[in-house]
C-alpha positions as MATLAB code, in Angstrom:
seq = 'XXXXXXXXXXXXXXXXXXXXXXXXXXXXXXXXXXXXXXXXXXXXXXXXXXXXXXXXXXXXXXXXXXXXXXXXXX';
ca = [
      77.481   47.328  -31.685;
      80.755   49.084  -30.444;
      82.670   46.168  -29.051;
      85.878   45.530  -30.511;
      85.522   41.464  -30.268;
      83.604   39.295  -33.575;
      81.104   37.318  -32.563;
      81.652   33.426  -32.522;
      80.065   33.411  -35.756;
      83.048   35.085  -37.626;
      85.885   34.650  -34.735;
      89.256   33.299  -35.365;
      90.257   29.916  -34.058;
      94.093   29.840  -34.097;
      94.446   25.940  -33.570;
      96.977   23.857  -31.322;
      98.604   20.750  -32.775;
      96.130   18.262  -32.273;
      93.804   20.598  -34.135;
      96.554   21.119  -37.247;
      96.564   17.515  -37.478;
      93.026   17.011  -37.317;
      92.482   19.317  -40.145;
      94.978   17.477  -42.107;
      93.230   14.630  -41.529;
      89.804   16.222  -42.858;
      91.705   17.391  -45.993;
      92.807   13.597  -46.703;
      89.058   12.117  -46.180;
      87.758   15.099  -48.577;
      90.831   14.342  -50.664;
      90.184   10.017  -50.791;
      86.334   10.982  -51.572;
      87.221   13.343  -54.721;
      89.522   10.588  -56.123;
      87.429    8.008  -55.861;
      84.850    9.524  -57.146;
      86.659   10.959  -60.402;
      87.642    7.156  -60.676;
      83.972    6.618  -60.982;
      83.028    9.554  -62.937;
      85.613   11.312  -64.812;
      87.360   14.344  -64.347;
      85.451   16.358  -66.731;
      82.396   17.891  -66.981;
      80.007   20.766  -65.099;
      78.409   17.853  -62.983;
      81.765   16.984  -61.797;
      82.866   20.520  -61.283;
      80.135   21.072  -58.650;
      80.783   17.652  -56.963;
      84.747   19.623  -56.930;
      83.168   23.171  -55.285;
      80.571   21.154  -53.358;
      83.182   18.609  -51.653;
      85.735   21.373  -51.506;
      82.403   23.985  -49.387;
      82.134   20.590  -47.517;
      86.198   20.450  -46.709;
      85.901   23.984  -44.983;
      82.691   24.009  -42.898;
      83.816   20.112  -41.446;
      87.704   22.257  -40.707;
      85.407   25.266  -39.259;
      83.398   22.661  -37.304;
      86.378   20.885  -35.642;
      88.272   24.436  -34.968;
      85.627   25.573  -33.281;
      85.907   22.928  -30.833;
      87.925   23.914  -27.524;
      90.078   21.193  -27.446;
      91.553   22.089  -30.885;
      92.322   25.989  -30.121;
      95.710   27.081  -28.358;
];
């Protein structure tokens, strides 16, 4: 206590381009899986709602993983 930096845990990652186009790319993938699946399953229903919030949970921690990665940071 009483330092005035976040841990990693909950630090910001302010990312370079390579790391903006990265994270586009991750949004495409997560985007590609949720229409292909809805093409499978339907758009409706509480099953398919989670498979939205889980892929969607999924989206951010695979954007947290690759920002968290020196080579993506400014």
């Amino acid at each position: 206590m009483g330092t005035d930096t976040p841990r990693s845990e909950f630090a910001t990652h302010i990312l370079n381009e390579a790391g903006k186009h990265k994270a586009r790319e991750i949004g495409m993938e997560m985007t590609l899986c949720l229409d292909r699946l809805e093409a499978i399953c339907g758009k409706e229903g509480r099953e398919m709602s989670l498979v939205r919030t889980k892929l969607e949970e999924a989206g951010f921690f695979a954007k947290k993983a690759m920002a968290c990665r020196p080579e993506n940071q400014q």
